[in-house]
Every structure is written in structure tokens, then in C-alpha cells.
N, C-alpha and C positions, 0 to 999 in steps of 0.2 A: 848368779850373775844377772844384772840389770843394766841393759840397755834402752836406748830414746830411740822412738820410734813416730811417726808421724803420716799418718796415711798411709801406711804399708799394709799390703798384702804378703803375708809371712807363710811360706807353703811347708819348709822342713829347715831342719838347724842340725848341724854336725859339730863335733867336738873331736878332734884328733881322729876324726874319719868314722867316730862312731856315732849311732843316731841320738838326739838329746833330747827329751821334751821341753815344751817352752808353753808360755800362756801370754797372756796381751793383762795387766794390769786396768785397775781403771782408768780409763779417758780423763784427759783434763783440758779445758775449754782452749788454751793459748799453749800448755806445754807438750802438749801430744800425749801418748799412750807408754807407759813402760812395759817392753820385752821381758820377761820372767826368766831365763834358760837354766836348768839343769840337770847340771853336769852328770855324763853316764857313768863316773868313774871317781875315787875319791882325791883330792888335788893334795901334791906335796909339796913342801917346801921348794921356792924355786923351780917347779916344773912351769914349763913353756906350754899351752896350749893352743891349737889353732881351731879359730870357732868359722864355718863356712853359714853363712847363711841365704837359703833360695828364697828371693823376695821381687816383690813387684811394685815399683812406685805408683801414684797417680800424679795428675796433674792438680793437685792439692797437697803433694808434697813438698813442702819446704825447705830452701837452705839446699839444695842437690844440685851439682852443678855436674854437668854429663860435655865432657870435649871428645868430639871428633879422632879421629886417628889422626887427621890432617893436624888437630891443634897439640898434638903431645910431641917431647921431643923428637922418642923415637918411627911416629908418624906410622906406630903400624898396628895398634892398637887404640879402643877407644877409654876413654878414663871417667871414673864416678869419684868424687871426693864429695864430704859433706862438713857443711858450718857448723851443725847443731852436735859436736860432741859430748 
């Protein structure tokens, strides 16, 4: 699995709660870095998996929009959504 990644600090990545290696591809000057992840386990047809990943933005990363608790409907948690899918 390859994910876009952009100035991130990547500390650990899970895959349906088990631990997954990953690696950082090479840099590209304007596209960012691709995430490498894999998978602890081998994937089936139609199986669902949930990928958690512990990460740390900077202030060089792009496209991240981070709202308040105050600005989400239910105002009681804060929200991270990203452009750069």
C-alpha cells in the first residue's frame, strides 16, 4: 500500500491493530514523499482493513487543515482533513 506524504514525521503504522512495516520512498521536489506500508497479513478478497497511522505534521506541511472542537458540528472534538489525497 502507498500513501502521499508531505513533511510528516511517521513514528508507527498498524493494520487491523497489528504492527506493519513501512518506509518513506523517494522525495520529490513538489510531490512529497510516498509511504510504503506492508501489510502484516495476507489481504482477501473484499476484506476491510483499518490502517492507524502515529504521525507528526510540521509547519511545511501542506494541504492540512486542522478545526478546532469549537468549529466541528458536534463541537466536542478537533478535526484533521487533508486536500492532497
Amino acid at each position: 500500500q502507498v500513501l502521499d506524504t508531505k513533511d510528516l514525521q511517521v513514528f508507527k503504522v498498524t493494520v487491523n491493530g497489528q504492527d506493519a512495516k513501512f518506509a518513506f520512498g523517494e522525495k520529490h521536489s513538489f510531490k512529497g514523499t510516498p509511504l510504503e506500508i506492508t501489510l502484516p497479513f495476507e489481504l482477501r478478497r473484499g476484506q476491510e482493513v483499518i490502517i492507524e497511522i502515529a504521525f507528526e505534521s510540521s509547519p511545511k506541511s501542506s494541504a492540512l487543515q486542522w478545526f478546532t472542537p469549537e468549529q466541528t458540528s458536534g463541537k466536542k472534538h478537533p478535526f484533521l482533513f487533508s486536500q492532497c489525497q
